[in-house]
C-alpha positions as CSV (number, residue, x, y, z in Angstrom):
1,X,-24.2,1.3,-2.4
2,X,-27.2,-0.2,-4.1
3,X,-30.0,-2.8,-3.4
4,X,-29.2,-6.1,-4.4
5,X,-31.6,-7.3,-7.0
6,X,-31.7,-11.0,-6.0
7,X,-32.9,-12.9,-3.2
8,X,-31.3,-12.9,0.5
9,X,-31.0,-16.6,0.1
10,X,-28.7,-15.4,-3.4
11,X,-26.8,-12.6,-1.8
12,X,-25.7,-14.7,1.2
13,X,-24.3,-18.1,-0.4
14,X,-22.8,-18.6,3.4
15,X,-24.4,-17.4,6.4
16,X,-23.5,-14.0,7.5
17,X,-22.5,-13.9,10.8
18,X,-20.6,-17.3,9.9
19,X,-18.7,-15.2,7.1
20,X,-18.4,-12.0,9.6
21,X,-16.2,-14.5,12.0
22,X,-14.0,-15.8,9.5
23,X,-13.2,-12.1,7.9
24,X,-12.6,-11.0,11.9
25,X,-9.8,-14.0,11.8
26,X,-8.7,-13.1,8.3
27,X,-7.9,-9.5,9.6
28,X,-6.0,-10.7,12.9
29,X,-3.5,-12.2,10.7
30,X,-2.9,-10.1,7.8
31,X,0.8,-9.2,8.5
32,X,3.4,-9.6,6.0
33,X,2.3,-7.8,3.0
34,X,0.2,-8.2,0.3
35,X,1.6,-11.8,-0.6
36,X,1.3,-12.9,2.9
37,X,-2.2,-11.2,2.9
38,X,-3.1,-12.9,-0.6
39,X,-2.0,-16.2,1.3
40,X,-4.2,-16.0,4.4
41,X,-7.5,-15.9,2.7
42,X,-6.1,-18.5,0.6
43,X,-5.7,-20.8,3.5
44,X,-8.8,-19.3,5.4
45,X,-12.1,-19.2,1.7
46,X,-10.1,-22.3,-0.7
47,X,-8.3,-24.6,1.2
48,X,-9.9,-25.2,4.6
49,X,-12.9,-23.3,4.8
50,X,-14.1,-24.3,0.6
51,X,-16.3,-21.4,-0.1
52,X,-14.7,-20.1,-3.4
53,X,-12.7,-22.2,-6.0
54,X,-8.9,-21.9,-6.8
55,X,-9.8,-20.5,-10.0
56,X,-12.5,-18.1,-9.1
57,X,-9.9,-16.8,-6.4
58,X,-6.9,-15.9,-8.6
59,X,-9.9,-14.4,-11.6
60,X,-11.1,-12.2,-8.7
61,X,-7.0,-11.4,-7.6
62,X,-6.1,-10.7,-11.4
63,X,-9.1,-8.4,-11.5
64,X,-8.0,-6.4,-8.6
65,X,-3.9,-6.1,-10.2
66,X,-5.7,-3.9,-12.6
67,X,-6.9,-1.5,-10.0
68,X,-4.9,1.7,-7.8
69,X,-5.2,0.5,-4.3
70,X,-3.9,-2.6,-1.5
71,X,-4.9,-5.4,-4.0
72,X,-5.3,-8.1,-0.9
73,X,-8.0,-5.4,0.8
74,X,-9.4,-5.4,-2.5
75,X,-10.0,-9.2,-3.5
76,X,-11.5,-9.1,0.2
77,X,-14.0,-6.6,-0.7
78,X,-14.5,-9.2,-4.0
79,X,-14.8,-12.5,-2.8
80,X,-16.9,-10.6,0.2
81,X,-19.2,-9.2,-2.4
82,X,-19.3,-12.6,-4.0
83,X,-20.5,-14.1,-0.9
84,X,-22.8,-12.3,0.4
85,X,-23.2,-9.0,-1.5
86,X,-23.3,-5.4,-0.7
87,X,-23.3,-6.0,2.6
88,X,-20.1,-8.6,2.3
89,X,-17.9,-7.1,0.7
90,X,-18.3,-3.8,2.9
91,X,-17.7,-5.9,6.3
92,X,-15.1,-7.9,4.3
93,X,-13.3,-4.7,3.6
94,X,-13.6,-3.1,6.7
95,X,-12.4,-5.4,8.7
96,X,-9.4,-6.4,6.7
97,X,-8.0,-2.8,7.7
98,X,-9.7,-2.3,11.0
99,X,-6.9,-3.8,13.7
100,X,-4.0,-1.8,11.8
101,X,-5.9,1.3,11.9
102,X,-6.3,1.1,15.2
103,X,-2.5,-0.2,16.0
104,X,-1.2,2.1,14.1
105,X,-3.4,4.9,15.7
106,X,-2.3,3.8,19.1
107,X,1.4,3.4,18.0
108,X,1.2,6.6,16.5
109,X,-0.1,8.3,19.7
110,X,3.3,6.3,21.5
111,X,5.7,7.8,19.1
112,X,4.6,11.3,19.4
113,X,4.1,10.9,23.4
114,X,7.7,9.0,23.9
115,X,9.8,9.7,20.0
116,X,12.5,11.8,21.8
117,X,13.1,9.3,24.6
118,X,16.1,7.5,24.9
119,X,14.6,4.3,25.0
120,X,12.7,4.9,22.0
121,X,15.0,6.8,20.1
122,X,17.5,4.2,20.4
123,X,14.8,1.2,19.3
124,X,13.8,3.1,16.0
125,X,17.8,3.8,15.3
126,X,17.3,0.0,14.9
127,X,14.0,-0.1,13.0
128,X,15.3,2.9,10.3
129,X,18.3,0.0,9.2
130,X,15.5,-2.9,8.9
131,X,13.5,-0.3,6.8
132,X,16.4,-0.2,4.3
133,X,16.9,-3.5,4.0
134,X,13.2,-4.8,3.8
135,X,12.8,-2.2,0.6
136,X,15.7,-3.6,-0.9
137,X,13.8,-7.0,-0.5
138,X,11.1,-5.7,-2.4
139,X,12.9,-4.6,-5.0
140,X,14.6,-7.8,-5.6
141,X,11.1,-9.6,-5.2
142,X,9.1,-7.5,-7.6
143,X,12.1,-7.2,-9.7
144,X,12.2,-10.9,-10.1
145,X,8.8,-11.3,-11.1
146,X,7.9,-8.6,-13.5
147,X,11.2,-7.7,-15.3
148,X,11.2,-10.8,-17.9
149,X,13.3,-9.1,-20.2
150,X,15.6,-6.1,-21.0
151,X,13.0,-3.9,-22.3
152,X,10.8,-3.7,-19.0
153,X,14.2,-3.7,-17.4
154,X,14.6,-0.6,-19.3
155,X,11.6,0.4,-18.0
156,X,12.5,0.5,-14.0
157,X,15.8,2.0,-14.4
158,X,13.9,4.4,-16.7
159,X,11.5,5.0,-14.1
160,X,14.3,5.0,-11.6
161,X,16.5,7.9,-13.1
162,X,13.0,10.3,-13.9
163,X,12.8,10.4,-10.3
164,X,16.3,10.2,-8.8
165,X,17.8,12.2,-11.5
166,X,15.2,13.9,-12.9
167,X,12.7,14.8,-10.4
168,X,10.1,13.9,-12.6
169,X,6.5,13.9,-10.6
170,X,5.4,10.3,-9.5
171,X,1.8,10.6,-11.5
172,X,3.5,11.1,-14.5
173,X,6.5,8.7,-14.3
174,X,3.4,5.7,-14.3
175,X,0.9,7.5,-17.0
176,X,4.0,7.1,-19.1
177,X,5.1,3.6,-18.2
178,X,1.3,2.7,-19.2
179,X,1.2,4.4,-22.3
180,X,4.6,2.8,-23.2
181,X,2.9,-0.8,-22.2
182,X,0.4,-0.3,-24.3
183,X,2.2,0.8,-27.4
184,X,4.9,-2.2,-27.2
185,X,1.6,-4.5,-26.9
186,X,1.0,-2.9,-30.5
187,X,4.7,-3.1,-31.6
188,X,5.7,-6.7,-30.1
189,X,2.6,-8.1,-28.0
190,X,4.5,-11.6,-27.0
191,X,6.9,-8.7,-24.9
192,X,4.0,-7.9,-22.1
193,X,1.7,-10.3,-22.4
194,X,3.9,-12.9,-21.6
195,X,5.9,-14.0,-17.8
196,X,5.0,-12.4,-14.7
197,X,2.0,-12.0,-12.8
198,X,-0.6,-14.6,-10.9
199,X,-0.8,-17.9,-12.9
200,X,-3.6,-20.0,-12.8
201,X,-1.7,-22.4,-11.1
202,X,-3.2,-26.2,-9.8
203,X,-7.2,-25.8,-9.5
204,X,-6.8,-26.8,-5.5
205,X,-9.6,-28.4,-3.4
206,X,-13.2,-28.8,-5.2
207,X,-15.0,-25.2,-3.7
208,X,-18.4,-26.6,-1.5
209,X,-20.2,-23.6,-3.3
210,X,-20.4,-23.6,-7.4
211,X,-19.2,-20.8,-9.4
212,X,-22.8,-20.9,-10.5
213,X,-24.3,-20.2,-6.8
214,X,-22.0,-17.3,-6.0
215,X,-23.4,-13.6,-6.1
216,X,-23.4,-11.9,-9.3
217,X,-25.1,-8.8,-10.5
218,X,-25.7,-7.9,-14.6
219,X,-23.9,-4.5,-15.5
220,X,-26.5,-2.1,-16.1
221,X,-26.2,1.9,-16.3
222,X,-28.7,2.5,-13.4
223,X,-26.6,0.2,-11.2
224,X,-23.1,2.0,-12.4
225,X,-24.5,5.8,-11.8
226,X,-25.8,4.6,-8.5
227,X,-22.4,2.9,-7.1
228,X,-20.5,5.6,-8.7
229,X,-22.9,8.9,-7.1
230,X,-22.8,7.0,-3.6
231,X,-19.5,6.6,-3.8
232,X,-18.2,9.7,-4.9
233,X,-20.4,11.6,-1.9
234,X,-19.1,9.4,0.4
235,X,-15.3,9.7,-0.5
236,X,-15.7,14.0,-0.8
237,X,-18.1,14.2,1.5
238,X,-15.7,14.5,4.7
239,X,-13.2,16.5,2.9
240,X,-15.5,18.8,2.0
241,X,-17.0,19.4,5.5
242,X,-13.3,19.8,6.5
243,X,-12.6,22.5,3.9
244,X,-16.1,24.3,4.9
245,X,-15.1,24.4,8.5
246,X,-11.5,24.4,8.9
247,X,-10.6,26.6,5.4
248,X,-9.1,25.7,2.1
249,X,-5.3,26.0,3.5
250,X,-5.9,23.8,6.7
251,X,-3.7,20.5,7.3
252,X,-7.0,18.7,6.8
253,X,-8.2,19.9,3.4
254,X,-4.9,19.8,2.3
255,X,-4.3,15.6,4.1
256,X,-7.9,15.2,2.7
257,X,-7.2,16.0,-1.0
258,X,-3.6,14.7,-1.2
259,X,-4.3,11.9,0.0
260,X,-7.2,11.2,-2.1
261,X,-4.9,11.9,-5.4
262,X,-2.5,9.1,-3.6
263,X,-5.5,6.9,-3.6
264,X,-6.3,6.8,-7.6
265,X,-2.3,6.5,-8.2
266,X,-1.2,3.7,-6.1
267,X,-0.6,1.1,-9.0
268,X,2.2,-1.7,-8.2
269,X,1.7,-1.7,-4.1
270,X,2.3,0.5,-1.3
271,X,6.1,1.2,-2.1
272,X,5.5,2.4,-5.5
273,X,3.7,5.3,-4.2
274,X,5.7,5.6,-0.4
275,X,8.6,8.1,-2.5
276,X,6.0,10.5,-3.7
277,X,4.2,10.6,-0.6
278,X,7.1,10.7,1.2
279,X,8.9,13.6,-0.8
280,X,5.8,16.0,-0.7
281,X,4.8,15.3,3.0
282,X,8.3,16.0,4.0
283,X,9.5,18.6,1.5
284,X,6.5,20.4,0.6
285,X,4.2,20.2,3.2
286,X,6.4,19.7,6.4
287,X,4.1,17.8,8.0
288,X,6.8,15.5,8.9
289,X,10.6,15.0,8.9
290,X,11.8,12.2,6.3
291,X,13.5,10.2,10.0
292,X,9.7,10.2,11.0
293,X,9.1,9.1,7.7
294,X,11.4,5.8,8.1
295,X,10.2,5.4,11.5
296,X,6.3,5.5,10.6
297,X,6.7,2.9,7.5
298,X,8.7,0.6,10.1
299,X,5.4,1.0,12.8
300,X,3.5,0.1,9.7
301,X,5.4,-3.2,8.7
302,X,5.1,-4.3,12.4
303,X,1.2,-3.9,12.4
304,X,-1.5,-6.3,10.7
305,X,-3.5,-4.6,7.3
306,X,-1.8,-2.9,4.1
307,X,1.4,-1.1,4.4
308,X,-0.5,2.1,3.0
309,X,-1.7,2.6,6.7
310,X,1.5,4.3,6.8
311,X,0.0,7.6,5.2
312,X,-2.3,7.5,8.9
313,X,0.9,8.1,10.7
314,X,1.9,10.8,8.3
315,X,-1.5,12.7,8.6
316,X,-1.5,12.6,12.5
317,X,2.2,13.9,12.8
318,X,1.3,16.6,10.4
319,X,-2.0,17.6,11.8
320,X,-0.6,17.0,15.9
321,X,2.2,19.8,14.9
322,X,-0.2,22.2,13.1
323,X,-3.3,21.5,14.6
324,X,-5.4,25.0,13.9
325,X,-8.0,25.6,16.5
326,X,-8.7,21.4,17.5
327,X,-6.5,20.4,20.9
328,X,-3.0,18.7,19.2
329,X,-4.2,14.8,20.2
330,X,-7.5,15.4,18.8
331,X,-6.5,17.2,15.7
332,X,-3.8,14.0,15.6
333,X,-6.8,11.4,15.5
334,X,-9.5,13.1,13.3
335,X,-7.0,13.7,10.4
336,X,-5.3,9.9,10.9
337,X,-9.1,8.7,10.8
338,X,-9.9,11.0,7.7
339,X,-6.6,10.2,5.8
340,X,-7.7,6.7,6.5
341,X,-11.1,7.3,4.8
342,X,-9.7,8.7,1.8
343,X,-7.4,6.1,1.4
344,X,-9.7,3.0,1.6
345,X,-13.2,4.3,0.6
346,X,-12.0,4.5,-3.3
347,X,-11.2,0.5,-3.1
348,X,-14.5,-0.3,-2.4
349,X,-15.9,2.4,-5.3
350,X,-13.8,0.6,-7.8
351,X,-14.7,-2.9,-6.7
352,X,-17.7,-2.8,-6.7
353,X,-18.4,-0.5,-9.8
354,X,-16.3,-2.9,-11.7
355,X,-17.2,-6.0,-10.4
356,X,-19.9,-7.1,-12.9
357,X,-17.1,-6.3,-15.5
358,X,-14.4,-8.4,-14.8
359,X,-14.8,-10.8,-17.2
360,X,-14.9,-8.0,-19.9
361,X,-11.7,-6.5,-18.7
362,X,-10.2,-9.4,-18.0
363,X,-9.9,-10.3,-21.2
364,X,-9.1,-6.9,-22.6
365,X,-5.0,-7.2,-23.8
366,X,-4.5,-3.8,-24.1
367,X,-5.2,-3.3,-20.4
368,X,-3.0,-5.8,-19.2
369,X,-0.1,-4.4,-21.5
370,X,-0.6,-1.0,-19.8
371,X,-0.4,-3.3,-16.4
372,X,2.8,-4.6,-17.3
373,X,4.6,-1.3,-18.3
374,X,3.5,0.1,-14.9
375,X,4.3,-3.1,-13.1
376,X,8.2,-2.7,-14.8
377,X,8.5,0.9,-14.0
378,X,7.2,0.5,-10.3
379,X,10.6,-1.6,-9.8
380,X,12.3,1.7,-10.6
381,X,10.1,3.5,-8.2
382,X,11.1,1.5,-5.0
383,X,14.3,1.3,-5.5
384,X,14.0,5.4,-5.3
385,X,12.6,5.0,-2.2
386,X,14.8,3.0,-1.0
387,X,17.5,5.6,-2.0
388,X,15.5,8.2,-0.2
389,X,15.6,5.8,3.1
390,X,19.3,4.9,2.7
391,X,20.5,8.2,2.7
392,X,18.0,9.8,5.5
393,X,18.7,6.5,7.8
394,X,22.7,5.9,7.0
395,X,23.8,9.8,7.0
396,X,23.6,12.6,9.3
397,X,23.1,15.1,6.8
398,X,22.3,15.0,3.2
399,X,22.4,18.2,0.2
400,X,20.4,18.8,-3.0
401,X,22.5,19.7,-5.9
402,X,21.4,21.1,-9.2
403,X,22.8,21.2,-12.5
404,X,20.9,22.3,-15.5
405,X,18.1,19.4,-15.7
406,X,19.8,17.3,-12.8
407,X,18.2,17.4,-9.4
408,X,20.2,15.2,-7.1
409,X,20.5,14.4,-3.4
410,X,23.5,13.4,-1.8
411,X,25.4,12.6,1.4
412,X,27.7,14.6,3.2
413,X,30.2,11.6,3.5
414,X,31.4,12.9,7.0
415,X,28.1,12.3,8.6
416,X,28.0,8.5,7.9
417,X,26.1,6.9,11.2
418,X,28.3,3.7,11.7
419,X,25.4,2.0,14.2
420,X,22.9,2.0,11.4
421,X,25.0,1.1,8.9
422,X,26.0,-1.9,10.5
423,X,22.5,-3.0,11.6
424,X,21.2,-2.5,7.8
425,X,24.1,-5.2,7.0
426,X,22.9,-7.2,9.7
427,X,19.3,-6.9,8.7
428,X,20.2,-7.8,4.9
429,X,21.5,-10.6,6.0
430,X,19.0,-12.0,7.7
431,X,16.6,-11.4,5.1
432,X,18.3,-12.1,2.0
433,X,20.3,-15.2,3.4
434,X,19.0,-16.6,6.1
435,X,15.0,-15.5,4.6
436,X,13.8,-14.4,8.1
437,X,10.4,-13.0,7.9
438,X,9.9,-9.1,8.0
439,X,8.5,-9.5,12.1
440,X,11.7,-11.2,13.0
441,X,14.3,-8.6,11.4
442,X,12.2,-5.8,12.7
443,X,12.5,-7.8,16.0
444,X,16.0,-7.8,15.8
445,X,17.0,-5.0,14.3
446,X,15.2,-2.8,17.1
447,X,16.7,-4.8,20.0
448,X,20.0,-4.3,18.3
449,X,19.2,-0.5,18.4
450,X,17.8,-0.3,21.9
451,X,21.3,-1.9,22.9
452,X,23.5,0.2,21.2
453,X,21.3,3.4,22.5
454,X,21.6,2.2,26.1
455,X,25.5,1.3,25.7
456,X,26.0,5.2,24.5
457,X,27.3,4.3,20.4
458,X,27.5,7.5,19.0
459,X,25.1,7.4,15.7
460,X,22.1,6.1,17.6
């Protein structure tokens, strides 16, 4: 987004094409989520390949849990960028997200080809239970680590209730939770600044490459307008084309600019955010129905990348069924590849603009209280997804009930779908007991569907 002021030698401590190749690896194998992400290029830059320290990694990781976005396609762009630059930590973060986009494109095309198939109906009645469970897993998991004590405990059931009971709007159930982080930090600091997070941990194997040697730029206000300009064009740019030639109301303006709000909001992870997208692309816009909703995010835990692809699959369901004057498939693929754009072009904007920072920010308490309150409140949030997946995947039919302030949404007990209910117990099962990775149970759980569709189980 702007010349590198140093000397090619500088900018690329390894060789390029040498650092293209292992990024192209790196992206093959990034299934698993963001911890299984975090632990691939782990594996891949500090223990076998040496270029970056242990330390210098989790400074860079820390750095990106501040930001809105995939953290793990975010401390690629980084460490990219501290390798070879401008030019590394754009091919560092495209290619982390490159073979899910184009799975998930290609499963995308599948489902809307073959969805009402018996075959394939039947294999996502078995993918909707895993769904369920693997939320619930996250829950626990993120749970675990950020809710040290009863106040940020208070915090996710807090956050949970605003949006289960309350109907509060997502954006402002986390601007809350980080303007209540930041004013315990002020009442009783030792309450967020304390447990949770990435520890520093053992220093691991001695990097081949010195702190001193990686790439580094000084902050300066010419370099910050320049990123920030380029950047800005480049993430409006499309949407505004779109707007000029398709109209303000058109599934693309309206996918471009939703999505883009999605982008800057995204704090705590994919599933944080999954309820509101969820909610509004099912509810409001209608670009999908909330089973295609399950169904996509169990496509997107089955593919390599960030489980934020998801919002790909929503944007080419909504734009295949309303596809204005383009031909349905084509209409599918440019707003899957715009959504896409949207999504990812911010984390490299806030990368790379604050980048030359980090060690300011780092430091900066206040910030990481803020963290912490939105970190607590997130747990809240998925478990309201998981809610809004339980009763879509486990129940025929569900109502919306209002009473005074109360917005609620509940299940007609009669249409209780036995098959999925007893898959999800399977699938938590096999996760929470036997600790089967999210591939296997997704494995499993479809087969178990496909089975049960074939043998004629009512439910399926």
């Amino acid at each position: 987004m702007t010349p590198d002021t140093e000397s090619g030698a500088r900018r690329d401590v390894v060789p390029f094409g040498q650092a293209v190749r292992a990024w192209f690896m790196i992206s093959l194998q990034t299934f698993g989520g963001p911890a299984g992400q975090i632990a691939v290029m782990q594996h891949h830059l500090v223990d076998e390949r040496r270029w970056i320290g242990q330390k210098r990694f989790l400074h860079a990781l820390n750095y990106c849990m501040l930001l809105p976005g995939p953290e793990a396609q975010q401390l690629a762009i980084y460490v990219g960028w501290l390798l070879n630059g401008l030019r590394g930590g754009l091919v560092a973060g495209t290619l982390f997200v490159l073979p899910g986009v184009v799975a998930l494109l290609a499963l995308s095309g599948i489902y809307v080809a073959y969805g009402d198939t018996t075959v394939v109906t039947a294999l996502f009645a078995g993918l909707g239970p895993a769904v369920v469970a693997i939320v619930a897993q996250a829950v626990w998991r993120v749970g675990g680590r950020a809710l040290t004590n009863r106040i940020l405990l208070g915090f996710a059931v807090a956050a949970f209730a605003a949006l289960a009971l309350f109907a509060t709007p997502f954006p402002i159930v986390i601007a809350v939770a980080a303007l209540a982080g930041w004013a315990l930090h002020r009442w009783r600091p030792r309450l967020v600044t304390t447990g949770g997070g990435h520890q520093a941990g053992p220093d691991g194997p001695e990097p081949l490459i010195s702190d001193d040697a990686l790439h580094h730029e000084r902050p300066s206000a010419r370099r910050t307008a320049t990123i920030l300009t380029v950047g800005l064009i480049a993430w409006f740019a499309p949407v505004a084309a779109f707007a000029v030639a398709t109209g303000g109301d058109s599934v693309y303006t309206q996918q471009g600019l939703f999505f883009s709000g999605t982008a800057v909001v995204t704090f705590g992870g994919a599933y944080a955010v999954l309820a509101f997208v969820a909610q509004r692309a099912v509810e409001h816009y209608g670009w999908l129905t909330a089973g295609d909703m399950v169904r996509g995010l169990a496509l997107a835990e089955s593919t390599p990348g960030p489980l934020i692809m998801v919002v790909q699959f929503v944007a080419f369901l909504g734009a295949y069924h309303d596809p204005g004057p383009l031909d349905p498939w084509t209409a599918g693929v440019v707003a899957s590849l715009l959504t896409t754009w949207v999504t990812f072009v911010p984390c490299f904007l806030f990368v790379l603009l604050g980048a030359p920072y980090i060690e300011r920010l780092r430091g900066n308490q206040a910030i990481s209280a803020a963290l912490t309150g939105i970190t607590a409140a997130v747990v809240g949030v998925i478990a309201n997804l998981g809610l809004y997946f339980a009763l879509h995947t486990l129940f025929g039919r569900t109502r919306d009930v209002d009473a005074g302030i109360l917005h609620l949404t509940l299940p007609e007990l009669g249409t209780a779908r036995p098959v999925p209910i007893a898959i999800t117990v399977v699938a938590v099962a096999l996760i929470f007991w036997r600790k089967w990775s999210v591939l296997r149970v997704l494995a499993v759980c479809g087969a178990l569907g496909l089975a049960a569709g074939l043998a004629g189980l009512p439910g399926v």
